[in-house]
C-alpha positions, 0 to 999 in steps of 0.5 A: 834242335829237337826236330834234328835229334828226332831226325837222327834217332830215325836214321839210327834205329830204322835200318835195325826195324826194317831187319827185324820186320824182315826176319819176322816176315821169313819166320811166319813164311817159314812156320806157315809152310812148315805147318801146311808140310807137317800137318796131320790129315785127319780122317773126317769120319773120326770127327763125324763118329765122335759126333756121334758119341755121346762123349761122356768119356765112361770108357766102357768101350775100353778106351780112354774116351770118345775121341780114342774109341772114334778114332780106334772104330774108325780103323777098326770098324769091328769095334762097333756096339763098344759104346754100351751109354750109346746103345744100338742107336748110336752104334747104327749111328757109326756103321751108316758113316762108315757105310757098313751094316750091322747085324742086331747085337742082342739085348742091351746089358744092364748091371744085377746085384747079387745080393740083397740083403740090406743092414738088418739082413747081415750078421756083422762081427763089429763095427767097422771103422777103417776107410769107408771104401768097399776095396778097403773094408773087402780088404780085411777079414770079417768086416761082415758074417758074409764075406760074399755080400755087399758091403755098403760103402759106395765104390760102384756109386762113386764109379757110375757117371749117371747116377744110376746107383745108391746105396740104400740101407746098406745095400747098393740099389741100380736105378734103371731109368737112369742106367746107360749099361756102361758096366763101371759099377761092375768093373769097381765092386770088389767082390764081383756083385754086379754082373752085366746081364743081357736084358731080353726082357723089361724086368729080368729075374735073378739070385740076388746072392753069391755066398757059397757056403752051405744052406746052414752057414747062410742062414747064420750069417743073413736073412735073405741068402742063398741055402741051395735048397734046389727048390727052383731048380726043381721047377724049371731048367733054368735054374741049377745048383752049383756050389750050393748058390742056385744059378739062372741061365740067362740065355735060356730065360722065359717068364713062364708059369713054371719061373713063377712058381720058382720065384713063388717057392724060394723060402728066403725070397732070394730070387728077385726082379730087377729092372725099371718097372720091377716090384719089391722083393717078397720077404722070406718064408718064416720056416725056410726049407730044408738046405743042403748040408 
């Protein structure tokens, strides 16, 4: 009895499995010549540049990663030397697949705060309580006497993927040993502090200020600012005085006697080193020189 209800259920139910596993069959046909049909080629080169990078996906390049600047320089092959992480090994990297040669881009960039006045250094009005972001506090007015100095609150530290920034005694310091020269800090500081600059030598020199305000009024509000005293521009070309802030001309920089004696002379000891091997700024002179009204 039960061999015969096994046998019947058979008879019933195998014409409607062997249609199913025809359907099944003619679908995955279908879907495999559809996928071979509509299959996207992709460039090999693309996978090979993406190798290549260091896929740490900073979008320094201006692109959204590594994937989209692989596939963006592999069209566009003017591209190369956008991976600042990946410096010219890497881009020597891209031009050998792409079987182009490139010419030397220059010095690497790396980032320069202007400003190096830490907490004992500024002037403030209050205490500041609101969110403690450099966008929110730049914001509102007078958070701090100087309203061109940094303000602490870490927007370029949380912004930098390598740890290459922190925040020390009120003021954001650059670890060059660890820097890439992606520029994220730059782009996240919102008073324009962190200048991308072309490093042609180990430790570069610069005016760690970007106050404009007369010598008088800078004195008032930090310690280590900017008067525009013209003493360094006195001293060497390479220095000029715009808008009462002295000025370096990056592409004309030499580390000759006459930039140490420009160094030697600043009375708030503005003009600074910076760089992987870079001594600490000097401290400044007790009786600063006269400052342009």
């Amino acid at each position: 009895m039960i061999l015969a209800d096994i046998f019947q259920l058979w008879n019933s139910s195998w014409p409607a499995g062997m249609t199913m596993l025809a359907l099944g069959t003619g679908f995955a046909i279908v879907l495999l010549i559809a996928s071979e049909k509509l299959k996207v080629k992709i460039d090999p080169k693309i996978e090979q540049i993406h190798q290549a990078l260091p896929k740490v996906d900073c979008g320094a390049c201006g692109f959204a990663g590594c994937g989209s600047y692989a596939k963006a320089v592999a069209e566009k092959p003017a591209l190369i030397g956008k991976c600042a992480p990946g410096g010219p090994e890497t881009a020597g990297k891209i031009a050998e697949i792409l079987s182009l040669h490139i010419s030397d881009s220059g010095p690497a960039r790396k980032p320069m705060v202007h400003c190096r006045a830490q907490t004992d250094d500024k002037t403030y009005f209050a205490t500041y309580q609101g969110i403690r972001t450099c966008i929110a506090a730049n914001a509102l007015a007078n958070v701090q006497a100087c309203k061109f100095g940094c303000l602490g609150f870490s927007d370029c530290v949380s912004a930098c993927k390598f740890n290459a920034l922190h925040v020390i005694d009120g003021l954001a310091v650059v670890d060059y040993e660890k820097c890439t020269g992606c520029g994220a800090c730059s782009k996240a500081c919102p008073r324009n502090l962190i200048e991308m600059v072309p490093f042609s030598q180990e430790n570069m020199m610069t005016v760690a200020c970007r106050s404009y305000e007369n010598g008088k009024t800078t004195r008032s509000m930090c310690k280590v600012g900017c008067i525009g005293c013209g003493l360094c521009a006195k001293q060497t070309e390479i220095f000029a005085v715009e808008d009462n802030l002295a000025r370096l001309d990056y592409d004309k920089y030499q580390l000759t006697g006459q930039t140490k004696t420009a160094f030697d002379k600043c009375p708030t000891g503005v003009i600074v080193l910076c760089g992987p091997t870079a001594p600490a700024p000097r401290q400044p002179s007790r009786k600063p020189a006269s400052a342009t009204a």
